[in-house]
Each structure stands twice: as structure tokens, then as C-alpha cells.
C-alpha positions in Angstrom: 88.1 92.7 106.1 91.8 92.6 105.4 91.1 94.4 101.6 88.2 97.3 103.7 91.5 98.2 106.0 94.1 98.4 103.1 91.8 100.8 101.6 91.1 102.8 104.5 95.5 103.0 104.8 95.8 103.9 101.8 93.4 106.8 101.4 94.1 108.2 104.6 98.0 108.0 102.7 96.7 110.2 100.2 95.1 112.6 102.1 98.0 113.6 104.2 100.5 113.9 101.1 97.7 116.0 99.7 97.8 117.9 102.6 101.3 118.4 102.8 102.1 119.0 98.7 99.2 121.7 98.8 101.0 123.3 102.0 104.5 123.5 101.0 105.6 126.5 99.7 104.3 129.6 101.3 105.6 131.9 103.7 104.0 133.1 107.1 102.4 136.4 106.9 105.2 139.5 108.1 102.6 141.8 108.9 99.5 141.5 111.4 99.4 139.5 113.8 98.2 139.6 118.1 96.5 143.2 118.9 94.9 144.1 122.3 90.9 143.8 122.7 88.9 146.5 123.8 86.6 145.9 126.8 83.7 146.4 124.0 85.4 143.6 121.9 85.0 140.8 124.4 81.6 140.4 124.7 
């Protein structure tokens, strides 16, 4: 039980610093963004 919970710890370890390394490093878009919806758009 003790060894199925150290696993468990230890891959959810590795996939957040996966998560993180493979989101480092880029740069939020400068163009685009919120825009109004036509009434046709919302249904």
C-alpha cells in the first residue's frame, strides 16, 4: 500500500514539472484577443 502511494506521488511529480518545463518560455499573444458577438453569433 505504502510502495502503490509512493508511486502514485511520484508520477503525479513528473507530470507537473513536465507541465511546467514544456510551458516556460513563450510569450502571450500581442494581437487578438475579446471582440463583440453579433446577435447571429450567440445562438
Amino acid at each position: 500500500m505504502v510502495r502503490r502511494a509512493a508511486v502514485a506521488v511520484v508520477t503525479a511529480i513528473a507530470v507537473a514539472a513536465a507541465i511546467r518545463l514544456r510551458g516556460r518560455g513563450g510569450v502571450a499573444p500581442q494581437t487578438g484577443g475579446w471582440r463583440e458577438l453579433r446577435d447571429d453569433e450567440l445562438a
